[in-house]
C-alpha positions, 0 to 999 in steps of 0.5 A: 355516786360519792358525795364528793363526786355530787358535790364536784358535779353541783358546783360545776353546775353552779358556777356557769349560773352565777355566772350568768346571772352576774352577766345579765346583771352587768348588761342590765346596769349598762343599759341603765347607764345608758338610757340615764344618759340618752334622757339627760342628753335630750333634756339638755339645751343644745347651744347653737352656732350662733351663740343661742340655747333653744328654749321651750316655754309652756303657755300662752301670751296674754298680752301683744307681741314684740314688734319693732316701732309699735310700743314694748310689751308691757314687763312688771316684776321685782328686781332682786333689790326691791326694785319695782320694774314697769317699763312705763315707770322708765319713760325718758330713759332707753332701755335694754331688756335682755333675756338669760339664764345662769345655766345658759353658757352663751348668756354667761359669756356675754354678761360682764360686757353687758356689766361693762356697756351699763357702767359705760352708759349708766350717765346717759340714763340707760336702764337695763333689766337682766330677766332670768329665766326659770330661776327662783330669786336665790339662784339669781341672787347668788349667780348676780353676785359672783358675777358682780352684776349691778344692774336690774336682775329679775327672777323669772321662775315660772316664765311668765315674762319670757312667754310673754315676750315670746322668748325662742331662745337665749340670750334675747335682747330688746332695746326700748327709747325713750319713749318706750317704743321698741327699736331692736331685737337681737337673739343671740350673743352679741359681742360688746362692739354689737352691744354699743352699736345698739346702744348708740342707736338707741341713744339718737 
């Protein structure tokens, strides 16, 4: 056989291989692509109909359960503004505790209503206090301020305070009166009409 037919036959034979190998190569990278994207689709927090993210918290609650008409759960922590925050040092005052996050897109809509129904009954000595889940003081910062929320916003970054509150999803709002018994629980959106009518009930 002549050098040039060798030749013509190894790259003949080459060919298919390389071939081959860009193939096998191309179906390796999909399926990375895909497998990515799978982990990334059930790692995600699925909203629900009514307006809720599922949540998962790891831990145990040290303290009593949320119950309508027996005292709230204790809830100690620091505002972003310096603010110490113990629900006994708010006796007199109603209270609203809601529970969100800046990744969560239910909690995102509703939180300039929330904004709005502060303002609306700040003179009536309302206290809200905005727990953010699994956010360190910067992401909370940055998010309150974008936002222009001027109420009580606390980081939450290791969950504590929504493992002891017992938080399944959010956003999870729990009006408190006056004197520090808990009155409602919504979990869910509300709407700012759902937001005055706790309100107004709780300021009875």
């Amino acid at each position: 056989m002549g050098a040039q037919a060798a030749a013509s036959l190894g790259d003949a034979r080459t060919g298919p291989r390389i071939q081959g190998r860009l193939a096998t190569l191309a179906v390796m990278a999909v399926t990375a692509v895909a497998l990515v994207g799978a982990a990334l689709l059930v790692n995600r927090p699925v909203e629900t109909a009514d307006g809720l993210t599922p949540v998962n918290l790891v831990g145990s609650p040290t303290g009593p359960a949320p119950i309508i008409g027996q005292p709230a759960p204790p809830l100690a922590a620091t505002a972003l503004d310096g603010t110490a925050v113990d629900l006994a040092a708010f006796a007199g005052s109603p209270i609203w505790v809601t529970f969100g996050a800046s990744w969560c897109q239910p909690c995102r809509a509703e939180n300039p209503d929330i904004q709005a129904a502060y303002v609306a009954h700040q003179a009536d000595g309302l206290v809200v206090i905005g727990v953010f889940m699994d956010e360190d003081a910067t992401v909370v910062s940055g998010y309150a301020e974008r936002v222009g929320l001027e109420y009580l916003t606390v980081p939450d970054p290791n969950g504590r305070l929504s493992i002891e509150y017992r938080i399944l999803g959010i956003p999870s709002h729990f009006f408190i009166d006056r004197t520090g018994v808990l009155r409602q629980t919504r979990v869910g959106t509300l709407d700012r009409a759902g937001m005055d009518a706790a309100l107004a009930a709780l300021m009875q």
